[in-house]
OpenMM code with the backbone's topology and positions (N, CA, C; nanometers):
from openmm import Vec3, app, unit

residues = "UNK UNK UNK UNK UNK UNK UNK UNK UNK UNK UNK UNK UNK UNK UNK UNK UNK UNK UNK UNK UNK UNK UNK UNK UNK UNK UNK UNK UNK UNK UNK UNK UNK UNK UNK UNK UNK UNK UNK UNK UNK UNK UNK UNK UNK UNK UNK UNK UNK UNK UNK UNK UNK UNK UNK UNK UNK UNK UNK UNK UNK UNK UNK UNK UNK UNK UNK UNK UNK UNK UNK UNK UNK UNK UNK UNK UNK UNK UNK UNK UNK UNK UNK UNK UNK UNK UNK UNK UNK UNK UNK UNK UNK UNK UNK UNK UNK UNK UNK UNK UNK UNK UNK UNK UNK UNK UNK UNK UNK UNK UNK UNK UNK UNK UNK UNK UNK UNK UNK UNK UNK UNK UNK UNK UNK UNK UNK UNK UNK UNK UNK UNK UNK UNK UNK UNK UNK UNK UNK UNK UNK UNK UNK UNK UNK UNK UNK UNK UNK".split()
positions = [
    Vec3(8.0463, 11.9401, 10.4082),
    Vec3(7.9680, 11.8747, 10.5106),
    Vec3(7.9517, 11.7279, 10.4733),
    Vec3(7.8977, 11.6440, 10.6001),
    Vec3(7.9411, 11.5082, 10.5539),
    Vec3(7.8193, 11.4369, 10.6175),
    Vec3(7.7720, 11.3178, 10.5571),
    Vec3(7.6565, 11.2746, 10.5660),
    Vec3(7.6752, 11.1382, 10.6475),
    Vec3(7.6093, 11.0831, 10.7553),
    Vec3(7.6588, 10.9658, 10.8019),
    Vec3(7.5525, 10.8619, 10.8000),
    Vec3(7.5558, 10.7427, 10.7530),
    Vec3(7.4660, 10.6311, 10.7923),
    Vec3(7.5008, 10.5702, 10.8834),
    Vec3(7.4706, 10.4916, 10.9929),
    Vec3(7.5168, 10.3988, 11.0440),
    Vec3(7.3855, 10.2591, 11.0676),
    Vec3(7.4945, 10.1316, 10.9773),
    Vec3(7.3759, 10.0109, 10.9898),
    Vec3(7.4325, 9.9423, 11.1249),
    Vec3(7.3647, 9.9426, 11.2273),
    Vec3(7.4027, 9.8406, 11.3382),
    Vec3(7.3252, 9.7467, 11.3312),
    Vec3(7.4042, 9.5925, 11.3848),
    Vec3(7.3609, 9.4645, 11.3987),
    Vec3(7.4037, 9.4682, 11.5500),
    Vec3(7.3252, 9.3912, 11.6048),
    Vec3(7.3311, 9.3010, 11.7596),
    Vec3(7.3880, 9.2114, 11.7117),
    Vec3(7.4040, 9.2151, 11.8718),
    Vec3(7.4895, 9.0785, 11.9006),
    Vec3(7.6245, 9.0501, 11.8384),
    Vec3(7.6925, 8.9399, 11.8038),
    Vec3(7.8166, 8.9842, 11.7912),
    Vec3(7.8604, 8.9320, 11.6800),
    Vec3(7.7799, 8.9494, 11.5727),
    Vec3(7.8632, 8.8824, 11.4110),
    Vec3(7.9786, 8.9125, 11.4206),
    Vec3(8.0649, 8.8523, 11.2923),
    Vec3(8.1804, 8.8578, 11.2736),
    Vec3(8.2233, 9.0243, 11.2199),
    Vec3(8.3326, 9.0979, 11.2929),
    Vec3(8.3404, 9.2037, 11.2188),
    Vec3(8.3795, 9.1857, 11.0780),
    Vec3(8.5197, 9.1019, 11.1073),
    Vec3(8.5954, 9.0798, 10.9626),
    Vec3(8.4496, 9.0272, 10.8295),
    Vec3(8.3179, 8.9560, 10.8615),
    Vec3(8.2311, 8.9049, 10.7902),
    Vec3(8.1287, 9.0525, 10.7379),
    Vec3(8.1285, 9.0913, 10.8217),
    Vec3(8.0449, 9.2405, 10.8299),
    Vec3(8.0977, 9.3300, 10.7014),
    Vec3(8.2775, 9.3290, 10.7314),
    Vec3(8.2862, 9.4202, 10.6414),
    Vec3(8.3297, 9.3901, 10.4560),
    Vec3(8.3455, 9.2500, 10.4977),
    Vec3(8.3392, 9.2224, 10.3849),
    Vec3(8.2215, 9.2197, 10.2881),
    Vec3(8.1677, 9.2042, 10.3932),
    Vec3(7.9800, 9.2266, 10.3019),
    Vec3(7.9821, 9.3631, 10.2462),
    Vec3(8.0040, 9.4550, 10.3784),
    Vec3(8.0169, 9.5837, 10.3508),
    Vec3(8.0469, 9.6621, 10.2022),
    Vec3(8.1382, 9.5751, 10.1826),
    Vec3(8.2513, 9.6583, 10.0834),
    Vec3(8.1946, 9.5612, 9.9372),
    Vec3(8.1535, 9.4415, 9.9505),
    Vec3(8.1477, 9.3643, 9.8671),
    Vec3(8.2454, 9.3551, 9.7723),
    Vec3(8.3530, 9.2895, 9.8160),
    Vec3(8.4833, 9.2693, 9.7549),
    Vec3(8.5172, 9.3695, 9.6500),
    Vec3(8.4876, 9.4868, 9.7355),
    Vec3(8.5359, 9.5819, 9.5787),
    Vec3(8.6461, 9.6703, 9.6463),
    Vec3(8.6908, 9.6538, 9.7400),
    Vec3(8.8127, 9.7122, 9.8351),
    Vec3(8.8773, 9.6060, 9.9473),
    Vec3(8.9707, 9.6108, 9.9823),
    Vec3(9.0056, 9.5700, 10.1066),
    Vec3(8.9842, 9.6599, 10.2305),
    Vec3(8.9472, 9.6017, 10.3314),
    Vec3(8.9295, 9.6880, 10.4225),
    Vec3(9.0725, 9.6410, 10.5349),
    Vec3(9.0733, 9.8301, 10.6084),
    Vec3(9.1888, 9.7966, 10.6432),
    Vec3(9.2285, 9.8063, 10.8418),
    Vec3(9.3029, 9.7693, 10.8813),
    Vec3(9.2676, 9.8017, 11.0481),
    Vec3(9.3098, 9.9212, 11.0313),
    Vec3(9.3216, 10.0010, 11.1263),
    Vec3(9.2846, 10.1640, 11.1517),
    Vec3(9.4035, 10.1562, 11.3107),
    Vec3(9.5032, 10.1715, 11.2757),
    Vec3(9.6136, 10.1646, 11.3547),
    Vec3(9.5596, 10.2832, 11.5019),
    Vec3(9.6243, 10.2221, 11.5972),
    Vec3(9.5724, 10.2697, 11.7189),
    Vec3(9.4128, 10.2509, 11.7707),
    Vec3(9.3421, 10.2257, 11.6969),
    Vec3(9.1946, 10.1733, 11.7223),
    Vec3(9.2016, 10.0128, 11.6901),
    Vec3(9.1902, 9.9201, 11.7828),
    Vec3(9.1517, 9.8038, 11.7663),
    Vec3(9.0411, 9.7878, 11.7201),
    Vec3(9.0129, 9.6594, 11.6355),
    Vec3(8.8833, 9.6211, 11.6224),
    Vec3(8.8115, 9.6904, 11.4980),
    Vec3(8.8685, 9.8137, 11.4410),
    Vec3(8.8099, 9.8893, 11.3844),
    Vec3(8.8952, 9.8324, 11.2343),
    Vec3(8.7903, 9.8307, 11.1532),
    Vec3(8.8402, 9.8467, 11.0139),
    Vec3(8.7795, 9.9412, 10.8665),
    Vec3(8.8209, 9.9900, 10.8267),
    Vec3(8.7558, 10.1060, 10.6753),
    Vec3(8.7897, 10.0577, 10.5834),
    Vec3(8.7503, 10.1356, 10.4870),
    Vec3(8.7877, 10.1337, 10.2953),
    Vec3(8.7557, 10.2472, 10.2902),
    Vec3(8.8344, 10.3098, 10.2089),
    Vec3(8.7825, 10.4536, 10.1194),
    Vec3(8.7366, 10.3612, 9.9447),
    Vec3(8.6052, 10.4005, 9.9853),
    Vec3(8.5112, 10.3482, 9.8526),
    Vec3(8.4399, 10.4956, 9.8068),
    Vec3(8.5083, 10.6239, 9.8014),
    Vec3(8.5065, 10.7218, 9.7528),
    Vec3(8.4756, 10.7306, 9.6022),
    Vec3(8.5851, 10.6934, 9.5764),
    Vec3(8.5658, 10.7222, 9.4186),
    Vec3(8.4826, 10.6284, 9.3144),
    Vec3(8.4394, 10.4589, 9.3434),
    Vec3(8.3869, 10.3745, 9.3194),
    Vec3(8.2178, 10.4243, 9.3841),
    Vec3(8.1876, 10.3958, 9.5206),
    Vec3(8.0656, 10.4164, 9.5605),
    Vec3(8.0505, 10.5436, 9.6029),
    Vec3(8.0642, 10.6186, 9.6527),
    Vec3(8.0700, 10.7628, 9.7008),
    Vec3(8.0677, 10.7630, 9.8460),
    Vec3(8.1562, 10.6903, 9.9235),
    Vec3(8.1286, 10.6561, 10.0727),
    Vec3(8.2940, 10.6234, 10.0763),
    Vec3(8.3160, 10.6303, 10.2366),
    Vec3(8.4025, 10.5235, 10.3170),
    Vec3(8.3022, 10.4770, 10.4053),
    Vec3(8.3735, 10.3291, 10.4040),
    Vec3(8.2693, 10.2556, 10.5250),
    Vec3(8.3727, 10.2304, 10.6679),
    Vec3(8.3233, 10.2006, 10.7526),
    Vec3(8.3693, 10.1736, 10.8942),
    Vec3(8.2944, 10.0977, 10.9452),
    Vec3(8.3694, 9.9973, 10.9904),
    Vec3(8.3155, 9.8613, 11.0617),
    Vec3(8.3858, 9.8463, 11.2037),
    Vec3(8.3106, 9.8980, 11.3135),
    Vec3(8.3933, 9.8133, 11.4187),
    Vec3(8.2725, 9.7823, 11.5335),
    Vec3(8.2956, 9.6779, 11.6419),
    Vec3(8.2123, 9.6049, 11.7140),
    Vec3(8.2111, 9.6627, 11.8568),
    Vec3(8.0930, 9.6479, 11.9385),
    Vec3(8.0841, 9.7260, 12.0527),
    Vec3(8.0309, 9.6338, 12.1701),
    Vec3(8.0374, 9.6857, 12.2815),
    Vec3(7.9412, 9.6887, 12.3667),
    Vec3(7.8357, 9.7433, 12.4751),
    Vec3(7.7636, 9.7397, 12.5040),
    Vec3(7.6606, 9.8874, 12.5898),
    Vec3(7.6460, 9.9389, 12.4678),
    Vec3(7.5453, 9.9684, 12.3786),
    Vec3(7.5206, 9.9937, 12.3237),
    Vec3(7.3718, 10.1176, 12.3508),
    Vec3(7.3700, 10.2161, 12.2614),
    Vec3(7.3067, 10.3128, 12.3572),
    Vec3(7.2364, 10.3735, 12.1979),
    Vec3(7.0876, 10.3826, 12.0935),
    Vec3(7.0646, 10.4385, 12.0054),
    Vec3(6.9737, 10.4982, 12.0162),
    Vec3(6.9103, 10.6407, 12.0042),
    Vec3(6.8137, 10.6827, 11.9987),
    Vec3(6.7827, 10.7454, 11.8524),
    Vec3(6.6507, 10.7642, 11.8258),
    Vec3(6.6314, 10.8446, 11.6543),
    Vec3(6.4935, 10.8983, 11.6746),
    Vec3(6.4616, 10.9655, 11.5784),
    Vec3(6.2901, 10.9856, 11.5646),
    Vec3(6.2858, 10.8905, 11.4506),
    Vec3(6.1551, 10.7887, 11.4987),
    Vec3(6.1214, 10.7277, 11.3752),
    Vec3(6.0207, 10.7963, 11.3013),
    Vec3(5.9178, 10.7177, 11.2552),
    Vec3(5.8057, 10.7776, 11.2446),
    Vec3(5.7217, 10.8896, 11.2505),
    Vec3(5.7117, 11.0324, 11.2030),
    Vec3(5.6791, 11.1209, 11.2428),
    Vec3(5.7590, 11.1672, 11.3800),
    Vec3(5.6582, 11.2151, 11.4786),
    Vec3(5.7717, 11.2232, 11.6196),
    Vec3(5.8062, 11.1451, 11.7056),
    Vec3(5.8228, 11.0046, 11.6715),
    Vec3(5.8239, 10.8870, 11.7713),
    Vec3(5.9554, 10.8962, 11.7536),
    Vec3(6.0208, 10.8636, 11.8940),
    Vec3(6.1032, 10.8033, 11.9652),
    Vec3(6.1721, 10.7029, 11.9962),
    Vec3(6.2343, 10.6764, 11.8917),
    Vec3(6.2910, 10.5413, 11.9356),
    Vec3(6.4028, 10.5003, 11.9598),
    Vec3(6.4599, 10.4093, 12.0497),
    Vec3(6.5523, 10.3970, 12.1343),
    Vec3(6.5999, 10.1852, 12.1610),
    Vec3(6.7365, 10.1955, 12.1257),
    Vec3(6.7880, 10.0813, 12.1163),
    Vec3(6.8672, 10.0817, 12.2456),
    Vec3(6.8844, 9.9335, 12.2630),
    Vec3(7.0240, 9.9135, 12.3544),
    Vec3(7.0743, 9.8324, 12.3349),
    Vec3(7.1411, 9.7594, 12.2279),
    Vec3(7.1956, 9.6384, 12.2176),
    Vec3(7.3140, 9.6017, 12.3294),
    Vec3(7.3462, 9.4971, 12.3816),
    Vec3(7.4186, 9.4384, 12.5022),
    Vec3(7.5429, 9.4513, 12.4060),
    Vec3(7.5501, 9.4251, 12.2673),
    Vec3(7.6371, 9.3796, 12.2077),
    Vec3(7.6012, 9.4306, 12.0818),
    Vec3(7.6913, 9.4959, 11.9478),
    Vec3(7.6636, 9.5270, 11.8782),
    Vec3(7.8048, 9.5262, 11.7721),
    Vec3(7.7855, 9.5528, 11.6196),
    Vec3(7.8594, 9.5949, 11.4801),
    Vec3(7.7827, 9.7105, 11.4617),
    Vec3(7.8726, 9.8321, 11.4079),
    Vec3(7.8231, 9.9412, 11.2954),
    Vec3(7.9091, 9.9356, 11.2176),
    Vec3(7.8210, 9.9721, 11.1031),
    Vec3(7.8649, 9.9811, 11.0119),
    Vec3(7.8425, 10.1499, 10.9194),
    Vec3(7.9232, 10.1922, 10.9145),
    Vec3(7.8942, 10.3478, 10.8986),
    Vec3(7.9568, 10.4104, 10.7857),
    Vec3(7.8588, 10.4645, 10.6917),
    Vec3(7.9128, 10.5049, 10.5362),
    Vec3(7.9179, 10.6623, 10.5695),
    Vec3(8.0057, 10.7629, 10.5159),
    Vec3(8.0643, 10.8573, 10.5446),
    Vec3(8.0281, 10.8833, 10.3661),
    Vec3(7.9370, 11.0083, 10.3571),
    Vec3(7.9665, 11.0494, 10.2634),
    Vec3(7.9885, 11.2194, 10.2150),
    Vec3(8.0082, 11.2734, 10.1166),
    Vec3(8.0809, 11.4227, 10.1248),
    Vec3(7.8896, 11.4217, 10.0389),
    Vec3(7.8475, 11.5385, 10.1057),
    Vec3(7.7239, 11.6138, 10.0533),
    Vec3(7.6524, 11.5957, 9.9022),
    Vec3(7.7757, 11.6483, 9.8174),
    Vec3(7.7388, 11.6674, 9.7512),
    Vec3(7.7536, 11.5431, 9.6505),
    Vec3(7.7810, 11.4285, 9.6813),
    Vec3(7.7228, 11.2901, 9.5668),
    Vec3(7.6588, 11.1688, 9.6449),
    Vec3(7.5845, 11.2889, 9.7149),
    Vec3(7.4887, 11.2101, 9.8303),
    Vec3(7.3958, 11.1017, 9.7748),
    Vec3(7.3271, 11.1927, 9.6971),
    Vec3(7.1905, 11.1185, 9.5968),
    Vec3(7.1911, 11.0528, 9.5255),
    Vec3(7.3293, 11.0969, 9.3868),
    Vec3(7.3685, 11.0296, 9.3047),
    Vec3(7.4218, 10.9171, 9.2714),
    Vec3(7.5732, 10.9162, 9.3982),
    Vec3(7.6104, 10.7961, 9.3627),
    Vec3(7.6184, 10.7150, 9.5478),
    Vec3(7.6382, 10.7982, 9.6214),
    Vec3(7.6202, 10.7610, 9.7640),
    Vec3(7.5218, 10.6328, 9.8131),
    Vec3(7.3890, 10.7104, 9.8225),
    Vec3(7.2790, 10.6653, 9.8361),
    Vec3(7.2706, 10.5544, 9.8120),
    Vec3(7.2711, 10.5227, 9.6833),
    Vec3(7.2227, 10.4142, 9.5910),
    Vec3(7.2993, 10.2624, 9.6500),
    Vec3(7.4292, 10.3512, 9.6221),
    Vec3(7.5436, 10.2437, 9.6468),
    Vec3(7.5420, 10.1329, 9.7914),
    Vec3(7.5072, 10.2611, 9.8939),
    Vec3(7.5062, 10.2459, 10.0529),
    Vec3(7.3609, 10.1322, 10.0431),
    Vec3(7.2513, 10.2050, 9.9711),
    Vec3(7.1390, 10.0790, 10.0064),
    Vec3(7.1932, 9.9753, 9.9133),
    Vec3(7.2650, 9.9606, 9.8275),
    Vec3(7.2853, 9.8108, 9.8162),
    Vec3(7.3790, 9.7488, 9.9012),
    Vec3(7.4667, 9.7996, 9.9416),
    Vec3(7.5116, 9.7638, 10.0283),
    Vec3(7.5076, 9.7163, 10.2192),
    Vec3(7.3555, 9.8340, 10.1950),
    Vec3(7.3169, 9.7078, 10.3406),
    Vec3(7.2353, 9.6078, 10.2844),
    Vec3(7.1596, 9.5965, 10.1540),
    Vec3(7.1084, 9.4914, 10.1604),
    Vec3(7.1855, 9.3753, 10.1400),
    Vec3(7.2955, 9.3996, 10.1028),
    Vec3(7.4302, 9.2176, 10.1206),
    Vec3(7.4378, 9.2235, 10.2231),
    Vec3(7.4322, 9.3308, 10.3109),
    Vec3(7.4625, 9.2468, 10.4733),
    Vec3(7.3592, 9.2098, 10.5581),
    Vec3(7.2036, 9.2736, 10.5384),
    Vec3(7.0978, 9.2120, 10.5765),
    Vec3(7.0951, 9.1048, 10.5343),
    Vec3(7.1070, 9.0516, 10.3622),
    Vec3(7.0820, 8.9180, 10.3253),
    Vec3(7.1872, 8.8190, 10.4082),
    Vec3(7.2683, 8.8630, 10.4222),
    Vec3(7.4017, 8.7406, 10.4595),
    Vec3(7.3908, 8.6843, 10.6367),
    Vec3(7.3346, 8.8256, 10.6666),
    Vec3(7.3337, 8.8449, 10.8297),
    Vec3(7.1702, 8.8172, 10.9179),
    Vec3(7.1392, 8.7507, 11.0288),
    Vec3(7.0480, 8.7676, 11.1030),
    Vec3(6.9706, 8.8077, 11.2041),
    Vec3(7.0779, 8.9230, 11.2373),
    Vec3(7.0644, 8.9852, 11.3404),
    Vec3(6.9320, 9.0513, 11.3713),
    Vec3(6.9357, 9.1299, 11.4445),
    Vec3(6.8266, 9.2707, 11.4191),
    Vec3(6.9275, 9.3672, 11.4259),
    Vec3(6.9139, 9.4544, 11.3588),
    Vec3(6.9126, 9.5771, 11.2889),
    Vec3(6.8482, 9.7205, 11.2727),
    Vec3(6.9426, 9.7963, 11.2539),
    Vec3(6.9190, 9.9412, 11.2409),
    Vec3(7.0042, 10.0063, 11.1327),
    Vec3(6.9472, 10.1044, 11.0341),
    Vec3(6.9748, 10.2087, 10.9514),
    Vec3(6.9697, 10.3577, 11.0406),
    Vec3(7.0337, 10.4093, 11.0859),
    Vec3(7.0161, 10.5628, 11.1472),
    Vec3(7.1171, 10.6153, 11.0538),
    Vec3(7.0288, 10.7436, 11.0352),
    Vec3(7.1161, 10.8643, 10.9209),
    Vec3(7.1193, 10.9503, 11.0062),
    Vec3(7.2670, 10.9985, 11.0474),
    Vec3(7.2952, 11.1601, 11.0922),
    Vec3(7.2413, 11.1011, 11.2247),
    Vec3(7.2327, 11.0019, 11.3175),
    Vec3(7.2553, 10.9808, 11.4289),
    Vec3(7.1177, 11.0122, 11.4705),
    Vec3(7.0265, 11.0743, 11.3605),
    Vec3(6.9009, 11.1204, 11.4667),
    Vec3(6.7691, 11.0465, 11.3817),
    Vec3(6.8083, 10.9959, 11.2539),
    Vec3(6.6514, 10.9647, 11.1531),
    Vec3(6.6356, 10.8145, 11.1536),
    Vec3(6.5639, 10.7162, 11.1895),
    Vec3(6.5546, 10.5882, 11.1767),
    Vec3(6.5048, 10.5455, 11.0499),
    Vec3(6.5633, 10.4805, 10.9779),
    Vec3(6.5167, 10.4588, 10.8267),
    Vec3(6.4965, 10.2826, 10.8665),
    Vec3(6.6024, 10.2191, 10.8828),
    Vec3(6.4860, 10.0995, 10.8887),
    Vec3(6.5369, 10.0074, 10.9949),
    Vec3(6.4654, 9.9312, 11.0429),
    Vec3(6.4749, 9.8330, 11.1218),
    Vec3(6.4719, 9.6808, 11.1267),
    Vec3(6.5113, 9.6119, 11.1621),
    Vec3(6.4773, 9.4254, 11.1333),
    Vec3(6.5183, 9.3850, 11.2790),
    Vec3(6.3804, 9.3330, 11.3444),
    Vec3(6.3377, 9.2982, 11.4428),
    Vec3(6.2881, 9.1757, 11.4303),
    Vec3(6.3758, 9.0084, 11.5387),
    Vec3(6.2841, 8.9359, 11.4796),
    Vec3(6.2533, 8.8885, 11.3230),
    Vec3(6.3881, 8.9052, 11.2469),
    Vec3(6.3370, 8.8595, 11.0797),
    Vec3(6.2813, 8.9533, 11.0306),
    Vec3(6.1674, 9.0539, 11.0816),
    Vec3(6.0529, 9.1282, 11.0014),
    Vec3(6.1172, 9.2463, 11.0296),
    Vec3(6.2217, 9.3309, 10.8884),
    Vec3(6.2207, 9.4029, 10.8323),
    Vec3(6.1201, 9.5387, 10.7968),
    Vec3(6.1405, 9.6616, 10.8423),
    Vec3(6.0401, 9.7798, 10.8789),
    Vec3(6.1200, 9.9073, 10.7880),
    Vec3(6.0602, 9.9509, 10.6947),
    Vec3(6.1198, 10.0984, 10.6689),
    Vec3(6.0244, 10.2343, 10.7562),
    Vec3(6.1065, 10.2642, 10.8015),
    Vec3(6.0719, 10.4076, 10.8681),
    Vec3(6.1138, 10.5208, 10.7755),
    Vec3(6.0292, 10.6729, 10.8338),
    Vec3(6.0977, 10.7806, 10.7965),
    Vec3(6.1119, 10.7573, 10.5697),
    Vec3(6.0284, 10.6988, 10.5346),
    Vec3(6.0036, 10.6820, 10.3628),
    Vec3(6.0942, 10.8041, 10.3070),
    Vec3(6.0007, 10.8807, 10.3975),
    Vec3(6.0042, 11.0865, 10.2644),
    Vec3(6.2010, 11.1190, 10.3023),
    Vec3(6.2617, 11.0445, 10.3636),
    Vec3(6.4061, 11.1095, 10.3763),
    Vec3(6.4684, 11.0621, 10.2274),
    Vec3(6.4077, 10.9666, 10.1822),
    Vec3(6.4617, 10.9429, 10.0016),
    Vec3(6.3921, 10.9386, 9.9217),
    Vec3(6.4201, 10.9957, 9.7344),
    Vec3(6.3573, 10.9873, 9.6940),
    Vec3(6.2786, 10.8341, 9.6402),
    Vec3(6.1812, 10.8347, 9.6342),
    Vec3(6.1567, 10.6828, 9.5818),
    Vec3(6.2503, 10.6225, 9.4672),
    Vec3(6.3235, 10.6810, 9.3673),
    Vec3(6.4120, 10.6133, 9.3299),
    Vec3(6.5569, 10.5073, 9.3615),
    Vec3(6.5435, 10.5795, 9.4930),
    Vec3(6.6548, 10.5365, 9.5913),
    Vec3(6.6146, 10.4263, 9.6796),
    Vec3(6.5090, 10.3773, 9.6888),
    Vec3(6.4416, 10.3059, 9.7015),
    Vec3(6.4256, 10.1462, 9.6090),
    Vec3(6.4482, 10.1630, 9.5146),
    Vec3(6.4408, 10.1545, 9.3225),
    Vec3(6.4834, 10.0048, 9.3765),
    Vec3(6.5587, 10.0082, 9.3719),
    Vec3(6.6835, 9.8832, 9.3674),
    Vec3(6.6980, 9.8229, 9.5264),
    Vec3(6.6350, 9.8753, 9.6084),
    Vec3(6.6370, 9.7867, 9.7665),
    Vec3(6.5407, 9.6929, 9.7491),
    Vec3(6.5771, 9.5377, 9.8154),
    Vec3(6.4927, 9.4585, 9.8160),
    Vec3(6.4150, 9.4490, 9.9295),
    Vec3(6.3984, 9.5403, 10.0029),
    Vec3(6.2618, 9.5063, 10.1239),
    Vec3(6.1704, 9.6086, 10.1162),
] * unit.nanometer
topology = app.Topology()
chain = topology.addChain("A")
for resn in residues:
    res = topology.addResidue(resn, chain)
    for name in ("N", "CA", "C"):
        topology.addAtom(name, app.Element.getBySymbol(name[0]), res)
């Protein structure tokens, strides 16, 4: 079974900039033949993820944040960025890796923003500059450890 993050930015940063953050020069990322626009890395064996970067528009997100709240995006224009990981080095080496890795692209990037895990949990948001963690108890506080917001 396979675990999905996806960090979306509005509006229309650079993909090629996105994923280089993404990956933080520790792979090349590559186009994904027959899908335009789209580019990956298998950062498997290094971080415990592949990432996927490609850019949208109509954008359509819903999650539970907060306890049972509801929350719901629409960006006109959007990047995801989406770490794919296999279950079982979720915690260990996944996790860890994935939050440092959105925080190079929050730092680099100004968008507003979204963290959704598994398409349905809102972990964090940046609205406006001001940065929000939702949904805490989905990690352990160690995983936490090393994020700077």
């Amino acid at each position: 079974m396979a675990i999905e993050y996806v960090l979306t930015l509005a509006g229309e940063p650079s993909t090629e900039l996105v994923a280089e953050l993404a990956v933080g020069g520790a792979a090349e990322c590559r186009s994904v033949e027959g899908l335009p626009g789209l580019v990956s890395a298998n950062l498997n064996d290094r971080f415990g993820y592949t990432v996927s970067v490609v850019g949208g528009q109509d954008g359509y997100y819903e999650a539970t944040a907060d306890g049972a709240t509801r929350w719901q995006w629409e960006p006109d224009r959007f990047v995801d960025v989406s770490f794919h990981m296999r279950k079982e080095i979720l915690t260990e080496v996944g996790v860890p890796n994935m939050l440092r890795s959105v925080a190079r692209v929050l730092a680099d990037t100004t968008e507003d923003a979204a963290l959704v895990l598994n398409s349905n949990r809102l972990l964090l948001t940046r609205v406006g500059g001001v940065l929000r963690k939702h949904n805490a108890g989905e990690w352990p506080e160690e995983d936490y450890r090393d994020f700077p917001y």
